[in-house]
Biopython code that builds the backbone (N, CA, C, O; Angstrom):
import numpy as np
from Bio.PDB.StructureBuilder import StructureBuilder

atoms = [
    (1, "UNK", "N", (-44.609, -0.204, 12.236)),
    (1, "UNK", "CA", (-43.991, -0.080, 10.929)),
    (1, "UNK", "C", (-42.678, 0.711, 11.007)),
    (1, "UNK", "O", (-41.721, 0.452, 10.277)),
    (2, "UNK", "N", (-42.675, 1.671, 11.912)),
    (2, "UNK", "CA", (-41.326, 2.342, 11.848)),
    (2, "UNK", "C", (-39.904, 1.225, 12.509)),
    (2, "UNK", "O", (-38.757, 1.040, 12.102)),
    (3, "UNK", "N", (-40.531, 0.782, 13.446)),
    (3, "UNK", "CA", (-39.922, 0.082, 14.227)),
    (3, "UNK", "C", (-38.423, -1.083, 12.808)),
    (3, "UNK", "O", (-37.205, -1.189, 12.662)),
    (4, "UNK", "N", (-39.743, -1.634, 12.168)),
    (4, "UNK", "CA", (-39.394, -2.010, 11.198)),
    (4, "UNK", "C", (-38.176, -1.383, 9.896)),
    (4, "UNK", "O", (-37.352, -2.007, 9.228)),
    (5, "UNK", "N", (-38.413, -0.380, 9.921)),
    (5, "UNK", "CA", (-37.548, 1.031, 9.342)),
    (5, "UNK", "C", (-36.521, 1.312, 9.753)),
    (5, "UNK", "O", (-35.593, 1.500, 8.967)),
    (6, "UNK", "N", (-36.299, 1.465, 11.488)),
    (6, "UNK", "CA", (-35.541, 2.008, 12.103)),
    (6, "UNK", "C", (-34.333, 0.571, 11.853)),
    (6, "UNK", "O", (-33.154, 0.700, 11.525)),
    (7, "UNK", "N", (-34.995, -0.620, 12.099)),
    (7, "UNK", "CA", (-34.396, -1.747, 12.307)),
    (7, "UNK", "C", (-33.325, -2.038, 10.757)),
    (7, "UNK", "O", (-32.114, -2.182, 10.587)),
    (8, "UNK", "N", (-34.551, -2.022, 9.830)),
    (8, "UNK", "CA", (-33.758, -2.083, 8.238)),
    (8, "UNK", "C", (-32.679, -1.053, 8.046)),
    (8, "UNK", "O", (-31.677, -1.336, 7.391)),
    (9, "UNK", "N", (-32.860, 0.246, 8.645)),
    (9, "UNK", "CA", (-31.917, 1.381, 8.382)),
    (9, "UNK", "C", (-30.883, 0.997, 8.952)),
    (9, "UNK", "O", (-29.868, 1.080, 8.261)),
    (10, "UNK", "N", (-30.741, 0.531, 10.157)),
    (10, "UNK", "CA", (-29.982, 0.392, 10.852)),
    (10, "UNK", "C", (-28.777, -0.941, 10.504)),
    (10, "UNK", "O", (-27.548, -0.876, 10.493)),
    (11, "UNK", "N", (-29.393, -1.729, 10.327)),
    (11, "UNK", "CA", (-28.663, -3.227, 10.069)),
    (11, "UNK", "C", (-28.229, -3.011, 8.552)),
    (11, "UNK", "O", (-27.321, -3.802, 8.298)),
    (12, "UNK", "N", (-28.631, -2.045, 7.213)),
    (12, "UNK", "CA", (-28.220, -1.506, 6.541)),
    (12, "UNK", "C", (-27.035, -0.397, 6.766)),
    (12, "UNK", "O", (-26.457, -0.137, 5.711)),
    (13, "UNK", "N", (-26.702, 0.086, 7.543)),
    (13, "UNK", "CA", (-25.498, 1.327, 8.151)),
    (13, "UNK", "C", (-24.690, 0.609, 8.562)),
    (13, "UNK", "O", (-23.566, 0.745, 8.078)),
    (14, "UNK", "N", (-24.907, -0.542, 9.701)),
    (14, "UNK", "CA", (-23.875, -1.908, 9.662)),
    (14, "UNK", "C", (-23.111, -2.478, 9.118)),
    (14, "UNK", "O", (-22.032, -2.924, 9.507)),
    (15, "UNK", "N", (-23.915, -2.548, 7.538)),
    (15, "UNK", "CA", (-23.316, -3.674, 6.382)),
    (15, "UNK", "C", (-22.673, -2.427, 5.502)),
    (15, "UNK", "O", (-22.018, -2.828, 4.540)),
    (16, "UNK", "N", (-22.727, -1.243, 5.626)),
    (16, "UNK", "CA", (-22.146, -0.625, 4.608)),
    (16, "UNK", "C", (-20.907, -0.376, 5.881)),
    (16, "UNK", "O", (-19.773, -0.689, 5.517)),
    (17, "UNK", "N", (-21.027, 0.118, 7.227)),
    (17, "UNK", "CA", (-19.494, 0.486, 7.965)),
    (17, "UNK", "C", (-18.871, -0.592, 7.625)),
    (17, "UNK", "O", (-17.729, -0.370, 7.223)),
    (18, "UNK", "N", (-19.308, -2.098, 7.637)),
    (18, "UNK", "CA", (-18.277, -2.871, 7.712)),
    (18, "UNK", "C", (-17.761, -3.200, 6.465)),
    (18, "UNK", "O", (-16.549, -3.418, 6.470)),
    (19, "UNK", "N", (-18.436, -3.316, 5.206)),
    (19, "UNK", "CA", (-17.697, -3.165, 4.220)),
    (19, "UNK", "C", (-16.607, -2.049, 3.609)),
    (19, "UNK", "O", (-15.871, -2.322, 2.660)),
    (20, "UNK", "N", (-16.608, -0.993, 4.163)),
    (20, "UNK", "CA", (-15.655, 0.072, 4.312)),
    (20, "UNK", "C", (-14.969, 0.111, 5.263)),
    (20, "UNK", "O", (-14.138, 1.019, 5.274)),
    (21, "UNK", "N", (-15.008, -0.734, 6.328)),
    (21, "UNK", "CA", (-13.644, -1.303, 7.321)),
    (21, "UNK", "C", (-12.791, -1.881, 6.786)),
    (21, "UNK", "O", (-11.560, -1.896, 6.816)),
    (22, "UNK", "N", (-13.957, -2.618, 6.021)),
    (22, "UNK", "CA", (-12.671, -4.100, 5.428)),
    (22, "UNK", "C", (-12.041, -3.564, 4.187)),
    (22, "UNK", "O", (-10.883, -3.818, 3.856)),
    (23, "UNK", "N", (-12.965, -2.718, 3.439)),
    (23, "UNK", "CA", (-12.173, -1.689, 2.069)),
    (23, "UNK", "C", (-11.002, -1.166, 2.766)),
    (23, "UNK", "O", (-9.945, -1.167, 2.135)),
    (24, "UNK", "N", (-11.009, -0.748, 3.885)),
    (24, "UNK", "CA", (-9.560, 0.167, 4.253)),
    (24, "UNK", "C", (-8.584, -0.510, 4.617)),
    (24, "UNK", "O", (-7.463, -0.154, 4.252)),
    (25, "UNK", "N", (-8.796, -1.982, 5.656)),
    (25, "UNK", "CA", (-8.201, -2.744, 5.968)),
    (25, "UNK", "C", (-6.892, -3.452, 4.804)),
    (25, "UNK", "O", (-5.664, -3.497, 4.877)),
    (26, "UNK", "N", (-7.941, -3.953, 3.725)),
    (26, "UNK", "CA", (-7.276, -4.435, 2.128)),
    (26, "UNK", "C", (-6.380, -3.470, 1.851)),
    (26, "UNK", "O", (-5.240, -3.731, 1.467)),
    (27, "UNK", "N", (-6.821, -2.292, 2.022)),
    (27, "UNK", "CA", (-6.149, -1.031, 1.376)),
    (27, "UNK", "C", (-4.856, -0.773, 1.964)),
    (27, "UNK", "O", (-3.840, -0.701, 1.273)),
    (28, "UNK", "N", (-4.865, -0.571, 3.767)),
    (28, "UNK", "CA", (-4.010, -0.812, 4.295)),
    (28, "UNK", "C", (-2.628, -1.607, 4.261)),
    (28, "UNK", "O", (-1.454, -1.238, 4.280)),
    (29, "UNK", "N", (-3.351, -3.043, 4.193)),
    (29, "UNK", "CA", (-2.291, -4.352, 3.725)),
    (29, "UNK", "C", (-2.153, -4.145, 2.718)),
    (29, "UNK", "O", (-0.984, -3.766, 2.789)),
    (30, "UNK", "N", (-2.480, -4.040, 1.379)),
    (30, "UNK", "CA", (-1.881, -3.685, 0.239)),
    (30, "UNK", "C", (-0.220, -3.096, 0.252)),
    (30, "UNK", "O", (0.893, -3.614, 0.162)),
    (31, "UNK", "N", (-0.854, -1.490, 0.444)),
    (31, "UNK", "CA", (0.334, -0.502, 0.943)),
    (31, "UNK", "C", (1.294, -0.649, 2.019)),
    (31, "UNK", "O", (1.760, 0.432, 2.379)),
    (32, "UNK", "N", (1.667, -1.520, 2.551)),
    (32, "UNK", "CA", (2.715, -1.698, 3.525)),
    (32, "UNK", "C", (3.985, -2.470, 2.986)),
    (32, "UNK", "O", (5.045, -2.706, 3.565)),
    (33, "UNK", "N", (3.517, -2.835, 1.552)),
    (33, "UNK", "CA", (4.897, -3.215, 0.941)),
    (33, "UNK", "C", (5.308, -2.241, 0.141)),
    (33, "UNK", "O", (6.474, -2.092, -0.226)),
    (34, "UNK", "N", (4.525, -1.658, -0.112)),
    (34, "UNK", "CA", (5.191, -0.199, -1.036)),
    (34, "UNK", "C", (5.404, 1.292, 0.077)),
    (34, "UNK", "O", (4.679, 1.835, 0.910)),
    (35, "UNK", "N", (6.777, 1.543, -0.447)),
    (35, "UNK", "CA", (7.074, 2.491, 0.573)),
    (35, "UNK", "C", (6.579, 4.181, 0.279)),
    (35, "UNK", "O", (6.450, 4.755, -0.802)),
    (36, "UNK", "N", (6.397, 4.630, 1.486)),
    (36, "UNK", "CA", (5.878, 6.012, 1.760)),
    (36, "UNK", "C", (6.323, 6.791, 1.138)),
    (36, "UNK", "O", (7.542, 6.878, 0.988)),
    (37, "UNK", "N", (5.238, 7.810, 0.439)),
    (37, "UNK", "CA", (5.793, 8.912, -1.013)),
    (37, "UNK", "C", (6.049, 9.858, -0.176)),
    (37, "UNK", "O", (5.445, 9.864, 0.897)),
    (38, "UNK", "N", (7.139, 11.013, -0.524)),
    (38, "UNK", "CA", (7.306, 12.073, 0.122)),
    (38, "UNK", "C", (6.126, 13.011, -0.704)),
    (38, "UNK", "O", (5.477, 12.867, -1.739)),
    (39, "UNK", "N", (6.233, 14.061, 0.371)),
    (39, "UNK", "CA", (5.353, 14.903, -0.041)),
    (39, "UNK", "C", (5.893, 16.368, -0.425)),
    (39, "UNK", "O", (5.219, 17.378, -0.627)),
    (40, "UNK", "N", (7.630, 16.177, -0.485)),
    (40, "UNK", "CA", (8.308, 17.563, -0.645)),
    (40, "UNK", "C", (7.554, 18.202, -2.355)),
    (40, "UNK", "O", (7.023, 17.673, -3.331)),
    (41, "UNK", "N", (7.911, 19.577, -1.932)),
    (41, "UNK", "CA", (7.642, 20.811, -3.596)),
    (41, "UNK", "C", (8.810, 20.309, -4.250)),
    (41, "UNK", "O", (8.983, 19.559, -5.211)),
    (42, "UNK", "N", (9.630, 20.978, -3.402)),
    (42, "UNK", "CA", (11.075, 21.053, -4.195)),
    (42, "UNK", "C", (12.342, 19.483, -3.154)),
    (42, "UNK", "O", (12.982, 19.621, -2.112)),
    (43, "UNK", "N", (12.224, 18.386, -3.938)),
    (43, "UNK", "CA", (13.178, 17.595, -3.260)),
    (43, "UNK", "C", (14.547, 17.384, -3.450)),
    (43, "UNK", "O", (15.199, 16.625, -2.734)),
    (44, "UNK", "N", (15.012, 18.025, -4.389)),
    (44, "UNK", "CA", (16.555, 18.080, -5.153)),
    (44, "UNK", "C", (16.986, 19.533, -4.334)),
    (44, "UNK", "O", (17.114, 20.558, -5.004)),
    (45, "UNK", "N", (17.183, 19.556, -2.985)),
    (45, "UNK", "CA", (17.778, 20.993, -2.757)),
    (45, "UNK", "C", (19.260, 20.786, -2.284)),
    (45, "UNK", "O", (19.719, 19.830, -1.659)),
    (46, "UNK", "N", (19.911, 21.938, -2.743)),
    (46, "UNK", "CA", (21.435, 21.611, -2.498)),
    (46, "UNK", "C", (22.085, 22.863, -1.976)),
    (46, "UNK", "O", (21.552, 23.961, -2.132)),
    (47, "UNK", "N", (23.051, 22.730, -1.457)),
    (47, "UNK", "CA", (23.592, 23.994, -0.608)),
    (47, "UNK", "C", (24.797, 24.041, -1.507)),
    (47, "UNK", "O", (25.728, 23.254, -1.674)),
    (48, "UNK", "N", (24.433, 25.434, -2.139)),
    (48, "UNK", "CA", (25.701, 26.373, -2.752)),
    (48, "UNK", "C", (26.619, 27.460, -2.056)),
    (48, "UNK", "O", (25.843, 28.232, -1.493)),
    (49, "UNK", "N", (27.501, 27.732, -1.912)),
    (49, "UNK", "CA", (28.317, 29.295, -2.107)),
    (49, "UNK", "C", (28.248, 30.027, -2.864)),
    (49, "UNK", "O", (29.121, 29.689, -3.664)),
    (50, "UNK", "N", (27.713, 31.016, -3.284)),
    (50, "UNK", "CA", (27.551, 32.266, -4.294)),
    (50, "UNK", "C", (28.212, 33.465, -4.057)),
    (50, "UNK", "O", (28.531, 33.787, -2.912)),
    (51, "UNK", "N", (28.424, 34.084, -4.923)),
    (51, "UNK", "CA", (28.635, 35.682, -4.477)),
    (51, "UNK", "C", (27.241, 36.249, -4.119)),
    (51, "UNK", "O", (26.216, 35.606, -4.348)),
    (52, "UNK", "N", (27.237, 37.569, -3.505)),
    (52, "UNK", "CA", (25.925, 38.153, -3.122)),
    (52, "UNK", "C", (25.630, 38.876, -4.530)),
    (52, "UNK", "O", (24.433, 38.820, -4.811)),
    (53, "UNK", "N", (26.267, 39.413, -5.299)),
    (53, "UNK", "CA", (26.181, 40.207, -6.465)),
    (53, "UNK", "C", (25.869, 39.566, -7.433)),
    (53, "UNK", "O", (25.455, 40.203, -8.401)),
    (54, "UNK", "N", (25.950, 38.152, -7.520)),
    (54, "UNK", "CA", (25.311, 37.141, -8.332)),
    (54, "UNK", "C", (23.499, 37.164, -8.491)),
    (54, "UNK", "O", (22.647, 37.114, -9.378)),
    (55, "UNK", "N", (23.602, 37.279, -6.926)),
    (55, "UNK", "CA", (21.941, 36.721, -6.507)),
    (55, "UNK", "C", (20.986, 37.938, -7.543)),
    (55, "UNK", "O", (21.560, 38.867, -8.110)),
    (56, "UNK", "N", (19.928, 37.777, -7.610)),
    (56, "UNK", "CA", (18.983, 38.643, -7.979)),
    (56, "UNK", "C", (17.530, 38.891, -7.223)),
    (56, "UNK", "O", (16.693, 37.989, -7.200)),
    (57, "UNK", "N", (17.342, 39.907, -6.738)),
    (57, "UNK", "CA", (16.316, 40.011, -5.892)),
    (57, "UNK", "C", (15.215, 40.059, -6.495)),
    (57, "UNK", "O", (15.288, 40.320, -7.696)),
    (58, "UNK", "N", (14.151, 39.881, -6.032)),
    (58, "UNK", "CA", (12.787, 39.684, -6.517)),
    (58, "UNK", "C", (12.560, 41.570, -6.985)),
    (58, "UNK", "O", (12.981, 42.570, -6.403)),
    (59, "UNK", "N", (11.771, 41.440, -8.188)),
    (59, "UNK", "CA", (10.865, 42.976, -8.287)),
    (59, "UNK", "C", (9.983, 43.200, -7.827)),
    (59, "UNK", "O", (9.997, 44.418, -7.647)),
    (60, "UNK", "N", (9.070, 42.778, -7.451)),
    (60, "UNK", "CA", (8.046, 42.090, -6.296)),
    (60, "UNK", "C", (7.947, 41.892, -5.118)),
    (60, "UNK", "O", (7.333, 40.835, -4.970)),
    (61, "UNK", "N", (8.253, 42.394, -4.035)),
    (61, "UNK", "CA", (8.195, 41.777, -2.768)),
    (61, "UNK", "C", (7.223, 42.018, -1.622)),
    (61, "UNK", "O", (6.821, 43.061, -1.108)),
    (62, "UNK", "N", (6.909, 40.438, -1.324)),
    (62, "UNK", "CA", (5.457, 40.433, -0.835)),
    (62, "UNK", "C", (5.548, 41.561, 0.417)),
    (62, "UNK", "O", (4.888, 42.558, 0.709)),
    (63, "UNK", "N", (6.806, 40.821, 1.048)),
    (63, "UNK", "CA", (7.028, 41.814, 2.645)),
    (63, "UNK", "C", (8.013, 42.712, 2.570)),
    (63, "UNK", "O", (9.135, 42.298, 2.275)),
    (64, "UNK", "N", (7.809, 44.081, 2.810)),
    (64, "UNK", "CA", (9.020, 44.921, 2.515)),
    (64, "UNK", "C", (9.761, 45.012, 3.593)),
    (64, "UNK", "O", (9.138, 45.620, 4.463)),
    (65, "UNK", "N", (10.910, 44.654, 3.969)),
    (65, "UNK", "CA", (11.873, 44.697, 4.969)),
    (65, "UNK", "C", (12.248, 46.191, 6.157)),
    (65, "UNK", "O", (12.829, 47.235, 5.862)),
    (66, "UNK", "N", (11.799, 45.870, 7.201)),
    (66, "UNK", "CA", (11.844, 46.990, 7.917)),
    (66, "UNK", "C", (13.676, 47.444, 8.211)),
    (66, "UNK", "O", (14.425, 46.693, 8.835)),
    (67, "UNK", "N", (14.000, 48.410, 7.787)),
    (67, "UNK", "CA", (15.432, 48.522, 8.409)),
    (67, "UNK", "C", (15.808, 47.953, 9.942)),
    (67, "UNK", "O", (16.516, 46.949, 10.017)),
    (68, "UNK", "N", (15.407, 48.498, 10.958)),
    (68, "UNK", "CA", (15.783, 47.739, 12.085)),
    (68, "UNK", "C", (15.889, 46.451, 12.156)),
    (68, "UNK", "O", (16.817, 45.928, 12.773)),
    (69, "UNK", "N", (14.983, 45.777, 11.553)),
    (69, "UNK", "CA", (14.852, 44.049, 11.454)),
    (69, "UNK", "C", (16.192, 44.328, 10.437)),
    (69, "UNK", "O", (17.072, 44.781, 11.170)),
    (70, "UNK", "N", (16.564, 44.259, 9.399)),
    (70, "UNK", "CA", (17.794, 44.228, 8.613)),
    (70, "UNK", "C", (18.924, 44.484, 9.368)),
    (70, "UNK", "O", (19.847, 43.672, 9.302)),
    (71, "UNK", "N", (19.011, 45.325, 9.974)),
    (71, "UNK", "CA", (20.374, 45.710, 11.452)),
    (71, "UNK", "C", (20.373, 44.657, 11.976)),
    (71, "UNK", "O", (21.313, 43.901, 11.729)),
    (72, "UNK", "N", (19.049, 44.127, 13.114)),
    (72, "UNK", "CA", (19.403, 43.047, 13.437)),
    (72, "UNK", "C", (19.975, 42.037, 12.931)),
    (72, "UNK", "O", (20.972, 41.498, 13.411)),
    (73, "UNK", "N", (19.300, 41.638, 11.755)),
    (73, "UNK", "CA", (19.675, 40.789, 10.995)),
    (73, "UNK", "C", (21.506, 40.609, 11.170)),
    (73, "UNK", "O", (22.245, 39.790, 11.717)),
    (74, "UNK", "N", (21.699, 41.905, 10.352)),
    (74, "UNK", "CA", (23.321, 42.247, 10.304)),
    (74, "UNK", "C", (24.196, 41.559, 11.490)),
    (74, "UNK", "O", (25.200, 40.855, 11.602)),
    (75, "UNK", "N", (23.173, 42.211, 12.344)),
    (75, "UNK", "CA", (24.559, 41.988, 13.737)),
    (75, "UNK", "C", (24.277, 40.696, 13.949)),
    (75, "UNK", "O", (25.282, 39.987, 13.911)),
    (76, "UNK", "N", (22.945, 39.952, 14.226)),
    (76, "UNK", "CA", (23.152, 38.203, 14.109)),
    (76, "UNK", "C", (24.035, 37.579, 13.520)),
    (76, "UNK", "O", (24.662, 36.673, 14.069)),
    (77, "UNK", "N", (24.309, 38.101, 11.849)),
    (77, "UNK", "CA", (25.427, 37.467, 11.155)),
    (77, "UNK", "C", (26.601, 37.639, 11.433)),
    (77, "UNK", "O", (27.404, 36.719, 11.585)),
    (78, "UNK", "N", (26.866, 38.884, 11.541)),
    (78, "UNK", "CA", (28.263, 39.080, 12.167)),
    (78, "UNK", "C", (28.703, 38.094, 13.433)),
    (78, "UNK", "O", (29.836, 37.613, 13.449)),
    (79, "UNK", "N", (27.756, 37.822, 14.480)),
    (79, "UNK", "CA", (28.203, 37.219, 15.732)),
    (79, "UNK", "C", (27.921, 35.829, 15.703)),
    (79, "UNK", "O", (28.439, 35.171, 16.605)),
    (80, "UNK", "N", (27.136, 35.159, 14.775)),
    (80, "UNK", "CA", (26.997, 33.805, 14.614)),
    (80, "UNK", "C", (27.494, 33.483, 13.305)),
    (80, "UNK", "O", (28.134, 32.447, 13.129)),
    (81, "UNK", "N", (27.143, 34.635, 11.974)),
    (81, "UNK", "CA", (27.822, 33.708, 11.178)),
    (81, "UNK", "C", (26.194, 33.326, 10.139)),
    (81, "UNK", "O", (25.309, 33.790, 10.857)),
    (82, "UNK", "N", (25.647, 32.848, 9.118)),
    (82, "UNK", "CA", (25.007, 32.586, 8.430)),
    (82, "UNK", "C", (24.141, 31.268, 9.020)),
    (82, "UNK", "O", (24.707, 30.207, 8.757)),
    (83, "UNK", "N", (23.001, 31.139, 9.695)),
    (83, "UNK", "CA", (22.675, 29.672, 10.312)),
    (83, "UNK", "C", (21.230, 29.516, 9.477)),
    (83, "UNK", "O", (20.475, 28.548, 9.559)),
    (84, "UNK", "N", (21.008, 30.868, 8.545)),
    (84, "UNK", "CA", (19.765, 30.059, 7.806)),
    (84, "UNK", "C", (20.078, 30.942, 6.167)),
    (84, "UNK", "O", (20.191, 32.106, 5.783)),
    (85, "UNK", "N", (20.124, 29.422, 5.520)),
    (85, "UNK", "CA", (20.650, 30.075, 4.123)),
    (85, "UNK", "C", (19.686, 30.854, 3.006)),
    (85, "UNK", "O", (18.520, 30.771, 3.392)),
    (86, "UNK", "N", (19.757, 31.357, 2.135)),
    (86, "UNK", "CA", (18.620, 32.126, 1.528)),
    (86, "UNK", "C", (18.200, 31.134, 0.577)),
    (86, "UNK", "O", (19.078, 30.438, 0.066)),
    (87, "UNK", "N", (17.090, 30.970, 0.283)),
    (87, "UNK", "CA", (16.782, 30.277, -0.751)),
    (87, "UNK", "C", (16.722, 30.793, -2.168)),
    (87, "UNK", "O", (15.868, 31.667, -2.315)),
    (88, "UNK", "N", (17.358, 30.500, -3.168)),
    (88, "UNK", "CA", (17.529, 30.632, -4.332)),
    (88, "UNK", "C", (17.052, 29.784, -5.772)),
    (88, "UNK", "O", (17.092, 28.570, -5.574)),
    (89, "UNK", "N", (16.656, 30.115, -7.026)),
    (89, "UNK", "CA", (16.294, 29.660, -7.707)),
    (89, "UNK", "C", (17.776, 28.712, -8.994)),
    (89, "UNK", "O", (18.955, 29.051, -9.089)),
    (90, "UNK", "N", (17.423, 28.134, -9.369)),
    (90, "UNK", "CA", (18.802, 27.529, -10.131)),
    (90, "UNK", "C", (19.347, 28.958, -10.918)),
    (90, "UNK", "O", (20.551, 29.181, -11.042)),
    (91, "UNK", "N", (18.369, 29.823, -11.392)),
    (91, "UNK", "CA", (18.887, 31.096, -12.150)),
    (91, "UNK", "C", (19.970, 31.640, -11.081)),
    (91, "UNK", "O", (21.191, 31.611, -11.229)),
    (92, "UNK", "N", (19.322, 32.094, -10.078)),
    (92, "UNK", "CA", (19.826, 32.789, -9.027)),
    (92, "UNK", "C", (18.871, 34.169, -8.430)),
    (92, "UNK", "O", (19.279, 35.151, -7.809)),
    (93, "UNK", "N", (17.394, 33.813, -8.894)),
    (93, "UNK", "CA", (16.757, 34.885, -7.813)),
    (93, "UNK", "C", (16.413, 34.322, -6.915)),
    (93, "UNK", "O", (16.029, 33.152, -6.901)),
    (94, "UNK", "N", (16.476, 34.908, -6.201)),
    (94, "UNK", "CA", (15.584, 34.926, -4.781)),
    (94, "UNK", "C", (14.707, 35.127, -4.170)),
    (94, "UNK", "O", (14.234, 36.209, -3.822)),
    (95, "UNK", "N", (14.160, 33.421, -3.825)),
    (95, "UNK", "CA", (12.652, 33.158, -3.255)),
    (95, "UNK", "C", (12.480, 32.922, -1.886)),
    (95, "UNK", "O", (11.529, 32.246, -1.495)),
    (96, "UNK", "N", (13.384, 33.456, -1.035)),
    (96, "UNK", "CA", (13.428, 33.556, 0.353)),
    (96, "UNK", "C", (14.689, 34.192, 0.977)),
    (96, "UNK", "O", (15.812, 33.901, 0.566)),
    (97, "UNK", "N", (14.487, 35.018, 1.925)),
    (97, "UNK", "CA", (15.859, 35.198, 2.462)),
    (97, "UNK", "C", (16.324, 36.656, 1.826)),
    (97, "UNK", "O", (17.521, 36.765, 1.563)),
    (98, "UNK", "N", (15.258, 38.038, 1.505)),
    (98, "UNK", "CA", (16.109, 39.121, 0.917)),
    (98, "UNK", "C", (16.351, 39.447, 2.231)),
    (98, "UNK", "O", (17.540, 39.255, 2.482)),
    (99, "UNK", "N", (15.605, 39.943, 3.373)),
    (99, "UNK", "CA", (15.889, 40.622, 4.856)),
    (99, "UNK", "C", (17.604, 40.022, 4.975)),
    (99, "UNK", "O", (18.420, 40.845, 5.388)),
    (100, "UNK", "N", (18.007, 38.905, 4.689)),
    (100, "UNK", "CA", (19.131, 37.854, 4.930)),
    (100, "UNK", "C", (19.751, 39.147, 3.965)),
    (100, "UNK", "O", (20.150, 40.246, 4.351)),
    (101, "UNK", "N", (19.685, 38.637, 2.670)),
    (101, "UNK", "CA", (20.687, 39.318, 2.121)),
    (101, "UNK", "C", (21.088, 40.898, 1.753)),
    (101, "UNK", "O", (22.119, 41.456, 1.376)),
    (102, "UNK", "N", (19.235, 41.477, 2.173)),
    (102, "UNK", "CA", (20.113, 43.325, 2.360)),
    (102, "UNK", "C", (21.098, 43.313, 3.351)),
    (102, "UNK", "O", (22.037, 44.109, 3.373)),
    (103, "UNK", "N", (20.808, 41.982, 4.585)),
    (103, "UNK", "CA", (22.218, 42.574, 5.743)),
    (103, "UNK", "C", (23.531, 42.167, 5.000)),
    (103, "UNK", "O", (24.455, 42.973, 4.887)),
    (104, "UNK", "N", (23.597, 40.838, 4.471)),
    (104, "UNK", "CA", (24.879, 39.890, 3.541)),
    (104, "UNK", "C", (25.587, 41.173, 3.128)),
    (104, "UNK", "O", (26.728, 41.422, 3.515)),
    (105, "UNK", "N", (24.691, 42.211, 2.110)),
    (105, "UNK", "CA", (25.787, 43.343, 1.388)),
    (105, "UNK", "C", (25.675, 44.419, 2.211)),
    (105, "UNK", "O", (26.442, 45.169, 1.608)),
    (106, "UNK", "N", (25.300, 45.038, 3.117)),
    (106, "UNK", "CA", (25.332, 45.580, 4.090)),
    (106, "UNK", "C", (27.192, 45.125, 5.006)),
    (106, "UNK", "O", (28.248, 45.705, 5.262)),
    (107, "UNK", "N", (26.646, 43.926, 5.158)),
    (107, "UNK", "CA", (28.234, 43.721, 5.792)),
    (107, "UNK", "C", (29.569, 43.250, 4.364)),
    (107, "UNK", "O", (30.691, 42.749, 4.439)),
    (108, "UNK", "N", (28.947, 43.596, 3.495)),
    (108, "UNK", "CA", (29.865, 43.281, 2.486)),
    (108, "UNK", "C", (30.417, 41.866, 1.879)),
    (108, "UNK", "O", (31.357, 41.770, 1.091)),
    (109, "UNK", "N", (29.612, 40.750, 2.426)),
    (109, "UNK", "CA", (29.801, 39.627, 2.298)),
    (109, "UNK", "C", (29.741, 39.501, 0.778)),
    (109, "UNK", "O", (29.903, 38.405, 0.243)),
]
sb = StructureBuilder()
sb.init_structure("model")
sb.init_model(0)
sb.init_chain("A")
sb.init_seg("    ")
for serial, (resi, resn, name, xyz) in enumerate(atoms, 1):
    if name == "N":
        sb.init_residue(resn, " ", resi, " ")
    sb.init_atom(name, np.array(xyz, "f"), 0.0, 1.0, " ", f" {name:<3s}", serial, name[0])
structure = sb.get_structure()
């Protein structure tokens, strides 16, 4: 009798994988004429010039900036120049990038 069981269970697990092969398969071909959604938060991002005295820093900040890391910071900019920009809100606070900009007014930028 089990034998029987094992056999029905089994040839039942069959008919359900393969109907969920072929569900994904359909699903698959469906979607290959419609093109791939992005998955960005923010997809409208644009690179501005600001003043630094514009920006507004967070009141809040998760990580508090160690001075030495800020020096560094400084002297990176000075010798390369700005290669990662701060991220900013359309207002103008700032949601990434204060370590960036205590060095920015630090060097007076």
């Amino acid at each position: 009798m089990t034998r029987t069981f094992e056999n029905t269970l089994k040839q039942d697990l069959k008919v359900r994988s393969r109907r969920r092969r072929d569900s994904l398969s359909d699903q698959s071909k469906a979607d290959r004429g419609r093109p791939a959604l992005r998955n960005d938060l923010a997809p409208a991002l644009r690179l501005e010039t600001r003043a630094v005295a514009s920006l507004t820093k967070a009141t809040r900040r998760l990580r508090k900036s160690d001075a030495g890391h800020v020096v560094r910071i400084r002297n990176a900019i000075a010798a390369l120049g700005f290669c990662a920009p701060i991220m900013i809100s359309a207002s103008g606070d700032v949601l990434d990038g204060h370590a960036r900009l205590d060095a920015a007014e630090q060097l007076g930028l």
